[in-house]
C-alpha positions in Angstrom: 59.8 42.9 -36.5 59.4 41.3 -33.1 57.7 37.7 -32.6 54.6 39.7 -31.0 53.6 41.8 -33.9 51.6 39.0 -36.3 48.3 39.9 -35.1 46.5 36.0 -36.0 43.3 38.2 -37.1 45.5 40.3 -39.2 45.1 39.8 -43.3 48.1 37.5 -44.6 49.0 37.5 -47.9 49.8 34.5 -50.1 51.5 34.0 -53.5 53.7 31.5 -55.0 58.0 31.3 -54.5 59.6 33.6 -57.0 63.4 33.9 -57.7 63.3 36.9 -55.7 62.6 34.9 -52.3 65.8 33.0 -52.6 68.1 35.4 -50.5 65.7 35.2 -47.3 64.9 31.7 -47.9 68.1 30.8 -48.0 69.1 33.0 -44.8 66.0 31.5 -42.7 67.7 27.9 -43.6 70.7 28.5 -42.1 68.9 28.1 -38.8 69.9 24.6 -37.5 66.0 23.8 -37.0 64.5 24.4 -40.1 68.2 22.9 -42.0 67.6 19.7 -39.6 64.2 19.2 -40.4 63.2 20.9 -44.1 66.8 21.4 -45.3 69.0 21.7 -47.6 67.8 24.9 -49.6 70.7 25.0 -51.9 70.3 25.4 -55.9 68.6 22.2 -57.0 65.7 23.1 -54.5 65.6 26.2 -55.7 65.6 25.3 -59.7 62.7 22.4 -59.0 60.6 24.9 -56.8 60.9 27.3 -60.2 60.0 24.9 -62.4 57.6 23.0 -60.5 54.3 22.0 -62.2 52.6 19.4 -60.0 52.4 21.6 -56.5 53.8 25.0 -55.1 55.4 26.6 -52.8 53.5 29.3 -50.9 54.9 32.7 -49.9 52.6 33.9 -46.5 53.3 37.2 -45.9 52.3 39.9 -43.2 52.1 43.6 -44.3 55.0 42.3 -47.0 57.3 40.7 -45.5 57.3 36.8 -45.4 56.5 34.9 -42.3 56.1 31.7 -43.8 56.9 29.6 -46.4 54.3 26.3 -46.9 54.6 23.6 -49.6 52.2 22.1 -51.3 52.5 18.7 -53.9 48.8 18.5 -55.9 47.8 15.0 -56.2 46.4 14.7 -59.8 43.5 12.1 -59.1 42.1 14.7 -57.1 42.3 12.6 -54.3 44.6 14.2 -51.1 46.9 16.8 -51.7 49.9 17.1 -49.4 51.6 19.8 -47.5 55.0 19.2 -47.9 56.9 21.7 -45.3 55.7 24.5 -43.1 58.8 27.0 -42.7 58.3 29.5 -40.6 60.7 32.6 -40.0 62.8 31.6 -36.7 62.1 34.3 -35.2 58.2 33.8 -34.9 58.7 30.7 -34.0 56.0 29.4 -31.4 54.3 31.9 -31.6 51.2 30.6 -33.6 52.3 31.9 -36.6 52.6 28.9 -38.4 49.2 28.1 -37.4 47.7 31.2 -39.2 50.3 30.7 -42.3 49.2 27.4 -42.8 45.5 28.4 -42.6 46.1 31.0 -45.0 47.9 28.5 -47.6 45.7 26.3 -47.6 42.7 28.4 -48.1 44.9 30.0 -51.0 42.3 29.4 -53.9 44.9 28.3 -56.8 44.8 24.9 -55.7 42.9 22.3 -57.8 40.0 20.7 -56.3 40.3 17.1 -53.8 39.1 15.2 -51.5 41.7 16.2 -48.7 45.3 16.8 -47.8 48.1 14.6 -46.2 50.9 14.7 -44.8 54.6 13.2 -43.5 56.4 14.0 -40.7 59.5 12.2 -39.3 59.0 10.3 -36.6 61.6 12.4 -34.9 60.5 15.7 -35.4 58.3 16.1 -31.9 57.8 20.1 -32.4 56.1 19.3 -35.9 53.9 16.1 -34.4 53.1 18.8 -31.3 52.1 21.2 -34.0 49.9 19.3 -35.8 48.6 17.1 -32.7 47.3 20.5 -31.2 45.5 21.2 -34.2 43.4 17.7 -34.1 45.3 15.8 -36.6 45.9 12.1 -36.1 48.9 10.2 -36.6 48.6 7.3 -38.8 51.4 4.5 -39.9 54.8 5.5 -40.6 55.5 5.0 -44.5 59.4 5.4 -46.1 60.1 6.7 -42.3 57.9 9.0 -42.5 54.5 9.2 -40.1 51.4 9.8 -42.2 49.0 13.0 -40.7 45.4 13.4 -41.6 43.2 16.6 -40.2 40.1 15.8 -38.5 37.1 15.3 -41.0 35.7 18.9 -41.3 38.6 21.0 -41.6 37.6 24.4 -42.9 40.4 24.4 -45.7 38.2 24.9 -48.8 36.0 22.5 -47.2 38.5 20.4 -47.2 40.3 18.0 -44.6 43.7 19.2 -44.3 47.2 18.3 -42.7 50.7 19.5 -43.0 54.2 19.1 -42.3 57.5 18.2 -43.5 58.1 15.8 -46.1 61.7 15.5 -48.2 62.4 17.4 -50.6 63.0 16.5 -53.9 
């Protein structure tokens, strides 16, 4: 698969992690970029992703295989969920895939109902605060050393407002 075959028109699929998406996970992790920014995937990321309850991760696929892996933490007053990470495979990267990926997870219609979405970046993470930037988001006050995004009102997630990027993992 080449970096110029993810049509953005095409369909993308989307379903939740399962055990069988640790061995390309972990491979796509062992690229310095995503380790540096989203990292580590080791084995108590992958037991809390399984057990998870409050949020998911996403699996976006194209034609079956994964292109991206998005994160989501629900907040339960409803209020503004949060995108935790956008992962996408190296070798689509900047190529607007993550773009589509994340417009597909967040249209993905197992979340619960809010008011909007959030999201951290680190300061330091300039491709991420590109990413977003270029998609209308606006940088707010940096929180736990994290800078708080928010999507411009009328985002057509769900009708919701919604922003994204990486946040630790816990």
């Amino acid at each position: 698969m080449t970096t110029s075959d993810l049509d953005p028109r095409a369909a993308l699929t989307v379903r939740p992690y399962e055990r069988r998406d640790e061995a390309w996970v972990r491979a796509w992790f062992r690229d310095p970029e995503l380790d540096r920014w989203l990292g580590p995937v080791d084995d108590d990321w992958c037991a809390h992703v399984e057990a998870e309850t409050q949020g998911v991760q996403l699996v976006v696929e194209h034609q079956g295989r994964p292109v991206a892996l998005v994160g989501v933490e629900w907040d339960p007053r409803g209020d503004r969920h949060a995108v935790t990470d956008v992962a996408v495979d190296p070798s689509r990267r900047r190529t607007g895939t993550g773009r589509t990926a994340l417009d597909a997870a967040l249209t993905w219609p197992g979340h619960p109902a809010a008011t909007g979405w959030v999201a951290f970046v680190d300061p330091e993470n300039t491709a991420a605060l590109g990413f977003f930037g270029a998609l209308g988001w606006t940088a707010g006050a940096v929180d736990d050393g994290l800078r708080c995004m928010t999507s411009p009102t009328g985002s057509a997630h769900r009708g919701l407002p919604a922003v994204a990027g990486p946040r630790p993992r816990g």
